[in-house]
C-alpha positions as CSV (number, residue, x, y, z in Angstrom):
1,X,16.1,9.8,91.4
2,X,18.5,10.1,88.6
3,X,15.6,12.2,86.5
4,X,15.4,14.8,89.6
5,X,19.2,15.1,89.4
6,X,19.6,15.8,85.9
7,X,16.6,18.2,86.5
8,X,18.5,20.3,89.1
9,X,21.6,20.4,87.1
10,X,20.2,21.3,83.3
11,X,17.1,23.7,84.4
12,X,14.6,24.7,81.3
13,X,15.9,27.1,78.9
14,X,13.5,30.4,78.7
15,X,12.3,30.7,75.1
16,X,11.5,34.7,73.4
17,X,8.3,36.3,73.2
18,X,8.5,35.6,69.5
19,X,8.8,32.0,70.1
20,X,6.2,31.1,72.5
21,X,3.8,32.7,70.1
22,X,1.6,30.6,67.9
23,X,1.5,31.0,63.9
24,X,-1.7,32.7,64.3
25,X,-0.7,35.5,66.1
26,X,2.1,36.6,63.6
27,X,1.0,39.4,61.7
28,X,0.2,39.0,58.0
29,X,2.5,40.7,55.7
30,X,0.0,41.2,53.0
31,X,-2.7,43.1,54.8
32,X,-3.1,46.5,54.2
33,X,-2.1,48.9,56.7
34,X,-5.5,51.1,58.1
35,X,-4.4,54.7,59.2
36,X,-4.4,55.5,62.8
37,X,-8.1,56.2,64.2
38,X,-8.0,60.6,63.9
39,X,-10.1,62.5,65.9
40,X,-12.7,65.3,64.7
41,X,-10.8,68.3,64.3
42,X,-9.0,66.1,61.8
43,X,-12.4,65.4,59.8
44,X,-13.4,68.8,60.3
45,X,-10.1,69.9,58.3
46,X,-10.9,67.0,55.5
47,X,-14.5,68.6,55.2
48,X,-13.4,72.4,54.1
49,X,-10.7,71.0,52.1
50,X,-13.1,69.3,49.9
51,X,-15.7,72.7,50.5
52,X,-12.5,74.8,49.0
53,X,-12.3,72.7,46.0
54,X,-15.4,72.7,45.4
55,X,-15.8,76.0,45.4
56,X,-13.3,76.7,43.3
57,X,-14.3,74.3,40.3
58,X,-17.7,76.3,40.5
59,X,-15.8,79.3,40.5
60,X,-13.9,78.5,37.4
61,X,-17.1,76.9,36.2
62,X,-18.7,80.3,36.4
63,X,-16.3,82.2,34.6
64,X,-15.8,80.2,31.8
65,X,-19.4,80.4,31.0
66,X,-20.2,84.1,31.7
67,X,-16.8,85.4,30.0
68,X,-16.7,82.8,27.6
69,X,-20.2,83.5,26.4
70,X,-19.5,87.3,26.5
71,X,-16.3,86.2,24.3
72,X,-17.6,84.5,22.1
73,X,-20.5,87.2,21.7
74,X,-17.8,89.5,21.1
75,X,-16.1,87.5,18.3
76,X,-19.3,87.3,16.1
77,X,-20.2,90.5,16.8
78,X,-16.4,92.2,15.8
79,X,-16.3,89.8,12.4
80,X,-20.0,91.1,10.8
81,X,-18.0,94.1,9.3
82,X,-16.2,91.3,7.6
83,X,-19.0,89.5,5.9
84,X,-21.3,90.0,2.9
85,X,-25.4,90.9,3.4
86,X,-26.2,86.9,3.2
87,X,-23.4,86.0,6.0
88,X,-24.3,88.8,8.0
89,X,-28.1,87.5,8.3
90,X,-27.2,84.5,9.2
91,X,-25.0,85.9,11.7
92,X,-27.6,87.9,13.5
93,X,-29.5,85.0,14.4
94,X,-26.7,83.3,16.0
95,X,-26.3,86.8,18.0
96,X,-29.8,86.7,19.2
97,X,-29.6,83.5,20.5
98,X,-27.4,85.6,23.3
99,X,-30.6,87.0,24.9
100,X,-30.7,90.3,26.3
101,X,-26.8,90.8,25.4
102,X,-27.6,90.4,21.8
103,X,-29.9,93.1,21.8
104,X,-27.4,96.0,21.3
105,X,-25.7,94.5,18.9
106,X,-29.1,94.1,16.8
107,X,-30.1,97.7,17.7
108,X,-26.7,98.5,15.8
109,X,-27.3,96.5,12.8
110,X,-30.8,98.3,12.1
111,X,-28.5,101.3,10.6
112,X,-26.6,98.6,8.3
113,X,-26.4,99.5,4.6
114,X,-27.7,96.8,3.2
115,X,-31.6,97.4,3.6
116,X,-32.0,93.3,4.1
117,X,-29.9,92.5,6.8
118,X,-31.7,95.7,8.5
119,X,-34.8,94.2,8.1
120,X,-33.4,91.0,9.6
121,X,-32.0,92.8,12.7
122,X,-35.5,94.3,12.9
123,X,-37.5,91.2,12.7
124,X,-35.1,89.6,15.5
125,X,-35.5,92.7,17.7
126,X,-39.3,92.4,17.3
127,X,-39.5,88.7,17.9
128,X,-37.1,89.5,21.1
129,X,-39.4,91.8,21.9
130,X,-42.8,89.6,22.0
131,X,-40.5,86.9,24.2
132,X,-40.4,90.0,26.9
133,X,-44.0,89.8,27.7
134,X,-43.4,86.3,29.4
135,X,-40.3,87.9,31.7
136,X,-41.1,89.8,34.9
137,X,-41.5,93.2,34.9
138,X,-38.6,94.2,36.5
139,X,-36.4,92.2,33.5
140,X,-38.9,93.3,31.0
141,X,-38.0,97.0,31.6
142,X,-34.4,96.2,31.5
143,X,-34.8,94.7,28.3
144,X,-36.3,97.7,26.8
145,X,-34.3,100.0,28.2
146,X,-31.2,97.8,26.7
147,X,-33.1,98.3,23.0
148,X,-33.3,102.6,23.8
149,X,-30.0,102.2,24.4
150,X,-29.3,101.2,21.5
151,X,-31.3,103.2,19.5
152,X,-30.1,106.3,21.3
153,X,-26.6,105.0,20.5
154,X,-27.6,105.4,16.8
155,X,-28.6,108.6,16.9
156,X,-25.3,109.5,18.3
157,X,-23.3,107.4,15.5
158,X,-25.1,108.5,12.1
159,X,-27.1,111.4,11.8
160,X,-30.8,112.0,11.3
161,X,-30.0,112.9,8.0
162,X,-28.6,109.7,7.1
163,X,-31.3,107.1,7.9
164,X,-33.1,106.0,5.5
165,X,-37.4,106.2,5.6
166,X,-37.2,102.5,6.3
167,X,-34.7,103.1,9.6
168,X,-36.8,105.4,10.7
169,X,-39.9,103.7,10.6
170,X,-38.2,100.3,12.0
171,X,-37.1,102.8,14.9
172,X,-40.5,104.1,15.4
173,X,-42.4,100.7,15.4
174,X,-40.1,99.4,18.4
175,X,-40.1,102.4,20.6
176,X,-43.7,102.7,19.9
177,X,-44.1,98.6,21.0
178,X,-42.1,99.4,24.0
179,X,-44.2,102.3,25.0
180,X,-47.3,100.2,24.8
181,X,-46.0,97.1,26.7
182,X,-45.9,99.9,29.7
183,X,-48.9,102.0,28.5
184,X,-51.2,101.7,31.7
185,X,-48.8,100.3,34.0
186,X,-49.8,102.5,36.6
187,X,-52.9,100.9,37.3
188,X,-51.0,97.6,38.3
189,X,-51.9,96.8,42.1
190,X,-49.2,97.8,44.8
191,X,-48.7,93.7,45.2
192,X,-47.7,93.1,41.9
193,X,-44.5,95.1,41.2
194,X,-42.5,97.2,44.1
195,X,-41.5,101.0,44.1
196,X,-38.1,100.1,42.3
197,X,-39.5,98.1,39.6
198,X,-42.1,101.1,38.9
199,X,-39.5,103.6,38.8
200,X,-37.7,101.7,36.1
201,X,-40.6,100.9,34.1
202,X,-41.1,104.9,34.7
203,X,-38.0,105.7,33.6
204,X,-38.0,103.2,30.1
205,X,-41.3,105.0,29.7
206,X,-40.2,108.3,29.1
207,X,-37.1,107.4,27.8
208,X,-38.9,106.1,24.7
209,X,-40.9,109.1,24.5
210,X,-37.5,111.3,24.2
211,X,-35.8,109.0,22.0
212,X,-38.7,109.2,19.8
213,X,-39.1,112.9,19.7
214,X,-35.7,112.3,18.6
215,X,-36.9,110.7,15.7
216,X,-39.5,113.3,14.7
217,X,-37.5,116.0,14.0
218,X,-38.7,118.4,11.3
219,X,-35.6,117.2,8.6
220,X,-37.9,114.1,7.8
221,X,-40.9,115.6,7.6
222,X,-42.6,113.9,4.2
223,X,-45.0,116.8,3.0
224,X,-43.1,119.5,1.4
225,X,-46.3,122.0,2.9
226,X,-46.1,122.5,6.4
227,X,-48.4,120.2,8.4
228,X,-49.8,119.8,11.3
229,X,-50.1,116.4,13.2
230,X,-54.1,115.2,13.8
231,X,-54.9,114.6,17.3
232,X,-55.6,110.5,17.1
233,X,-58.6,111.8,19.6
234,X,-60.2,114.0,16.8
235,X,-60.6,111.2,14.6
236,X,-64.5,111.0,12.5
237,X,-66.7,108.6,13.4
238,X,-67.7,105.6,11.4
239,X,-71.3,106.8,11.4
240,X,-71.7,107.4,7.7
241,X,-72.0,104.3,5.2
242,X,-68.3,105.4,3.9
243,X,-65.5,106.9,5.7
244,X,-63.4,107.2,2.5
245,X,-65.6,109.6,0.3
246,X,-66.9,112.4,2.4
247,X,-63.5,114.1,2.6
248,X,-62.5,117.3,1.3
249,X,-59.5,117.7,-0.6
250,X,-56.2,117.7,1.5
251,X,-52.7,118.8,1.1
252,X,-49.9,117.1,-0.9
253,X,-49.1,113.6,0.9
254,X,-46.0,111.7,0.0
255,X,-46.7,108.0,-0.8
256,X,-44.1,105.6,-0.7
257,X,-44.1,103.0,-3.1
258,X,-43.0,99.4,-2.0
259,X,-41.1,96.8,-4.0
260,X,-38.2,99.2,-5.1
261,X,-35.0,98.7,-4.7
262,X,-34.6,102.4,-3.0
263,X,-36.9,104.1,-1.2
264,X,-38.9,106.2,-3.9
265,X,-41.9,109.2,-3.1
266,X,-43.9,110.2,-5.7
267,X,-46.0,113.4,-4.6
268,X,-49.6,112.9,-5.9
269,X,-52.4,115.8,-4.8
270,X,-55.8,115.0,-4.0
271,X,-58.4,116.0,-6.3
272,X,-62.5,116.7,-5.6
273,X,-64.3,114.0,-4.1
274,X,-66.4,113.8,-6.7
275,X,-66.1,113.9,-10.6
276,X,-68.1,117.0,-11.5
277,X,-69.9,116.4,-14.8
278,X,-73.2,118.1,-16.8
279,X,-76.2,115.8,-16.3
280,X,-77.4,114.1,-19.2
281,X,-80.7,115.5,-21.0
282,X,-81.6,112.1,-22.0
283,X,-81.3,110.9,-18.1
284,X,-84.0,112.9,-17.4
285,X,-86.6,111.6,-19.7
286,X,-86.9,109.0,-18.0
287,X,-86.8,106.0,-21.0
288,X,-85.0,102.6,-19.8
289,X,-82.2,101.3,-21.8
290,X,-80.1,98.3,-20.8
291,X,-76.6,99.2,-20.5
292,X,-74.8,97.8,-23.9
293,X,-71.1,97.0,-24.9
294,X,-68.5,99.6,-25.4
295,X,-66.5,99.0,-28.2
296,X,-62.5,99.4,-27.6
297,X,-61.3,102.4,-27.9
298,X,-64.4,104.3,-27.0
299,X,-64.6,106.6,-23.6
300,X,-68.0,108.0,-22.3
301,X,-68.1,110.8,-19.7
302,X,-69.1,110.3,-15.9
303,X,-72.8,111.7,-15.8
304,X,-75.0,112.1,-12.5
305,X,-77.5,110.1,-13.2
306,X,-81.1,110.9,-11.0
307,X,-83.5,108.2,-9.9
308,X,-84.6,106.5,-7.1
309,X,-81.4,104.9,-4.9
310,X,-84.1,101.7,-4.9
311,X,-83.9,101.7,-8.7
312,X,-81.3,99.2,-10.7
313,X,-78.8,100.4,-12.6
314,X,-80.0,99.3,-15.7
315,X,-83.1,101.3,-14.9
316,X,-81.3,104.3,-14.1
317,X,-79.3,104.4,-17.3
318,X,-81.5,106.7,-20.2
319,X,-79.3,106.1,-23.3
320,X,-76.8,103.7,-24.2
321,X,-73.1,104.9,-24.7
322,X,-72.0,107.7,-26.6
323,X,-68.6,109.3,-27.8
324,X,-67.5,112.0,-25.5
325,X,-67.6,115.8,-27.6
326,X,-65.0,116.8,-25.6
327,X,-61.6,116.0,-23.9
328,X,-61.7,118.8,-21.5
329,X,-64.1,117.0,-18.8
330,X,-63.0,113.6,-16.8
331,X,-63.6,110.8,-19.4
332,X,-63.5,106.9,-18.3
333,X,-62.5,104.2,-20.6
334,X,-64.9,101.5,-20.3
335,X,-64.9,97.9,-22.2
336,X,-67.0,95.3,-22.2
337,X,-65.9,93.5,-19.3
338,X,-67.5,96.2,-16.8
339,X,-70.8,95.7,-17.7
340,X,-71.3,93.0,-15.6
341,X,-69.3,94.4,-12.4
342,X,-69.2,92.3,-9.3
343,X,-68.1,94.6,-7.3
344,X,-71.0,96.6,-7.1
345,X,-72.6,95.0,-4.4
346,X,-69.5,95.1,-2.3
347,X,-68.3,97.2,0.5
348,X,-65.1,99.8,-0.4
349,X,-63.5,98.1,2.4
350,X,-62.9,94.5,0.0
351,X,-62.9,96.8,-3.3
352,X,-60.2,98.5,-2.1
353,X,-58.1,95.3,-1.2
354,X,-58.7,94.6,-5.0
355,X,-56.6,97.3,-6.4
356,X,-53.7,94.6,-6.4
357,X,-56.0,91.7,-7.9
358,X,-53.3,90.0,-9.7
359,X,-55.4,89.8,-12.7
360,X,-55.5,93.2,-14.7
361,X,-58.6,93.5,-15.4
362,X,-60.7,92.8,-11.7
363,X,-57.6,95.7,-10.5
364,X,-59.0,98.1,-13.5
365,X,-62.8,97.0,-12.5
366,X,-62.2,97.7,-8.9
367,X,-60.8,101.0,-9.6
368,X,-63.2,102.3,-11.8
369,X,-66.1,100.8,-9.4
370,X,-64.0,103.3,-6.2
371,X,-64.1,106.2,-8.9
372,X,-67.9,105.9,-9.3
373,X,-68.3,106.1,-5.5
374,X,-66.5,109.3,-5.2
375,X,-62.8,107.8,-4.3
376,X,-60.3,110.7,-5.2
377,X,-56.8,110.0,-6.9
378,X,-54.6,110.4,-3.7
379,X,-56.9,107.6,-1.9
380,X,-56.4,105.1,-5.3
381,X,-53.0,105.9,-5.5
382,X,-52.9,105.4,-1.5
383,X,-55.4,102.5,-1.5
384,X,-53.0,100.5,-4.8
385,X,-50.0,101.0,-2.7
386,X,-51.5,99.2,0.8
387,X,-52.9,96.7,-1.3
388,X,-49.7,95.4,-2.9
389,X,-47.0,96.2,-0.5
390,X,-45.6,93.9,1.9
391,X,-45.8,93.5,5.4
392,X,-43.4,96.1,6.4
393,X,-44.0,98.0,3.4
394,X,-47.6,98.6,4.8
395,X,-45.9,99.7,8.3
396,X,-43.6,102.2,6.6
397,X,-47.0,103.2,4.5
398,X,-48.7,103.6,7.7
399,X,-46.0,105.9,9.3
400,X,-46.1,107.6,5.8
401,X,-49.9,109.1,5.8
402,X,-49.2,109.7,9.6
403,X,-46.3,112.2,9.4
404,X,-47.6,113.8,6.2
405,X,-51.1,114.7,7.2
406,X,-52.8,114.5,3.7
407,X,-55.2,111.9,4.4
408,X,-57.8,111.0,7.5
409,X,-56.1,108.3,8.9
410,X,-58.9,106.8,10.8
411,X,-60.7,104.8,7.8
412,X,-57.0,103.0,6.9
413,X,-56.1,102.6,10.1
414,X,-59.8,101.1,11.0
415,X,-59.1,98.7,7.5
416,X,-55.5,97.7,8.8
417,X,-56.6,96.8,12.2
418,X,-57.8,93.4,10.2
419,X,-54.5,92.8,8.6
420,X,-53.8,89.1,7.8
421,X,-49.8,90.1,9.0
422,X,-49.7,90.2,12.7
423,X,-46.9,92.9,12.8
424,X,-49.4,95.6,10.8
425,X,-52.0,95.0,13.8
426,X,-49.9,95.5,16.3
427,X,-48.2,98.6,14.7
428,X,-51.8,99.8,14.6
429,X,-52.6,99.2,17.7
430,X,-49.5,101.1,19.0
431,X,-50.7,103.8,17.2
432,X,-54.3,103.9,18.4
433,X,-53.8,103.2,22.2
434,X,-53.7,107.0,22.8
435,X,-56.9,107.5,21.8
436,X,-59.6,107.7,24.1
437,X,-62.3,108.0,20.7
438,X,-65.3,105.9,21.7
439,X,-65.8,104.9,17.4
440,X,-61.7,103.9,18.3
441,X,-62.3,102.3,21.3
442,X,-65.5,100.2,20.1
443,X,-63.4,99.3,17.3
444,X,-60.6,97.6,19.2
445,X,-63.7,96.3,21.1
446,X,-64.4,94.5,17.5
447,X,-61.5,93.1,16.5
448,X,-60.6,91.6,20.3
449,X,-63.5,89.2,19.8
450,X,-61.8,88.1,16.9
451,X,-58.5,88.2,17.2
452,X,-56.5,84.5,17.2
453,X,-53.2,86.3,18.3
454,X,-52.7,85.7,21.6
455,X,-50.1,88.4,21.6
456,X,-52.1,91.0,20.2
457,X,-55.2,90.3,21.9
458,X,-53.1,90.7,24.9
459,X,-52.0,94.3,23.4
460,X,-55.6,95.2,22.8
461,X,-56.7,94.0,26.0
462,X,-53.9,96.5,27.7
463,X,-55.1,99.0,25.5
464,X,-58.8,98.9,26.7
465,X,-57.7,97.8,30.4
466,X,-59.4,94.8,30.2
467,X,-56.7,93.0,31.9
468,X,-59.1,90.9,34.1
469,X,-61.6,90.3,31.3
């Protein structure tokens, strides 16, 4: 009773919210606070804002490498005025490694002074060049319209009066490469390349053509007669057993020699075919006298001597040396070492590669063996230079005989085609593609199924349209 009364006069006190809650239920001041649950137009915003940057790191990505490489293109190409013929080499194949913006900058180094860091801008171009053939056609084109370009812009800079033969012939063996890599291109299938692409390959066509007519103007004409240029389809068949000594005599041809410092021409005229001397009266008697020494110092003249082609020479020889009566008919000076000759039984093909024997003596043997076959002094003089030149000096050789007209070109050109230098076969090759000769074309047909070059066994394929062979 008392409890119930003390009940009804102290009633429970009502405890907070707070209070009645247990320790549990208290929130935990460390925990990290999570961001209200957004919806998805909120996501949708986070999702471009990441696309914009994005974007914009490519952007700036982008820039910096197409600017920056055209930049730093620009800074090597502005200092090479700057540096001496050794720096400047070295800074043409940094340049190259720019691709297709490098090649104007090459182009313009082909007119440089200095006649080696030309040939270094030239050997770049024409590596640049074989790297093409890989591209598609449409880039192809652009690249070789990139290197007219530049020639054209060479033409406009210096004038034709100022190159040098070895510009001009560096010139003409890349335009000429260019016209052949599209040489034919007509023929390609409708599948292959599109309208578009054909008109450009049209148009870096022609444009080659111009900017070497450009190059042919009359000022650097070699001969100091007036010539006229062959037609490469007129050249003489191979028929005969030689194609060097059944020429007539020709005009003056300017030969230029290689391994000079400058360019130097020495005009040499071609003389008869054959040395024109009196028969012996003791060759026809018919008595056989083996050939003996010569002592040093003594010259004998050239004699026709008759007999059977079957016959030895020993055979054919009547009488043994003798002291020429007279100096005004062609003497030889002959020694004892030619009496044994070894290159008598050898075509003039490999004789004439022997002019520059290192050792004296072969050189002298393998003349005087090209004189007895009839070999006039314009073709030994011509034959000497090819055989010791260089590389390029052959090339500028080549370009040489062509311009001036003194000599059948056919029979060299036929010898060069089996060059040990790659660059001299394909500068041949350029030169011969015109032709529609059936002797030309079964040559090329020759040297394609020996050819290692994958590059210019693909030229020589174009050439005879063989492209599915």
């Amino acid at each position: 009773m008392l409890s119930e009364r003390m009940a009804r006069h102290n009633p429970a006190m009502l405890t907070s919210p707070s209070e009645s809650l247990s320790t549990a239920d208290t929130p935990n001041p460390f925990s990290i606070a999570l961001p209200p649950a957004g919806g998805a137009k909120q996501r949708f915003v986070h999702a471009l804002q990441f696309l914009a940057i994005a974007a914009g790191v490519t952007a700036i990505w982008l820039l910096a490498t197409v600017y920056g490489k055209q930049y730093l293109l620009n800074q090597l190409v502005q200092e090479l005025p700057t540096l001496d013929a050794t720096e400047k080499s070295d800074r043409l194949m940094q340049i190259a490694g720019f691709g297709i913006e490098a090649i104007l900058p090459l182009s313009s180094s082909l007119m440089d002074d200095e006649d080696a860091v030309s040939e270094v801008a030239f050997g770049l171009l024409n590596q640049l060049q074989n790297d093409w053939t890989t591209l598609s056609p449409e880039l192809a084109a652009r690249s070789h319209q990139k290197l007219i370009e530049g020639i054209r812009a060479n033409l406009q800079t210096r004038t034709r009066a100022e190159w040098t033969s070895r510009q001009t012939a560096r010139s003409r063996s890349l335009l000429r490469q260019t016209m052949l890599e599209f040489a034919g291109t007509e023929t390609l299938g409708e599948s292959e390349v599109d309208e578009e692409v054909r008109q450009l390959i049209a148009s870096v066509s022609q444009s080659s053509r111009e900017t070497l007519t450009q190059l042919d103007q009359p000022t650097m004409t070699l001969a100091k007669t007036p010539v006229t240029t062959a037609d490469v389809n007129e050249m003489p068949s191979a028929d005969t057993e030689s194609m060097w000594t059944d020429w007539p005599p020709s005009r003056p041809v300017e030969i230029i020699r290689s391994g000079t410092s400058n360019t130097q021409a020495v005009q040499v005229r071609e003389t008869a075919t054959r040395l024109q001397t009196q028969p012996s009266n003791a060759s026809q008697q018919g008595s056989n006298v083996q050939l003996e020494s010569v002592p040093e110092g003594v010259t004998v003249p050239l004699t026709q001597v008759p007999g059977s082609p079957d016959a030895s020479l020993a055979q054919q020889l009547t009488e043994g040396p003798r002291l020429a009566k007279s100096t005004d008919g062609r003497v030889l000076r002959v020694n004892a070492e030619l009496t044994g000759s070894p290159f008598t039984a050898m075509d003039d093909q490999t004789i004439l590669q022997h002019l520059g024997n290192p050792n004296a003596s072969l050189a002298e043997q393998a003349r005087a063996e090209l004189i007895e076959r009839g070999f006039s002094k314009v073709q030994l003089e011509f034959g000497t230079a090819i055989a010791v030149a260089e590389p390029n000096d052959r090339i500028t050789l080549i370009d040489s005989m062509l311009q001036s007209g003194g000599l059948n070109a056919w029979p060299w050109l036929s010898m060069l085609l089996d060059d040990s230098d790659r660059h001299v076969r394909l500068h041949v090759i350029t030169i011969l593609a015109p032709s529609k000769n059936r002797t030309v074309q079964q040559r090329l047909h020759e040297r394609l199924k020996v050819e290692s070059d994958l590059h210019v066994a693909t030229k020589i394929r174009k050439v005879l349209d063989l492209r599915g062979n």
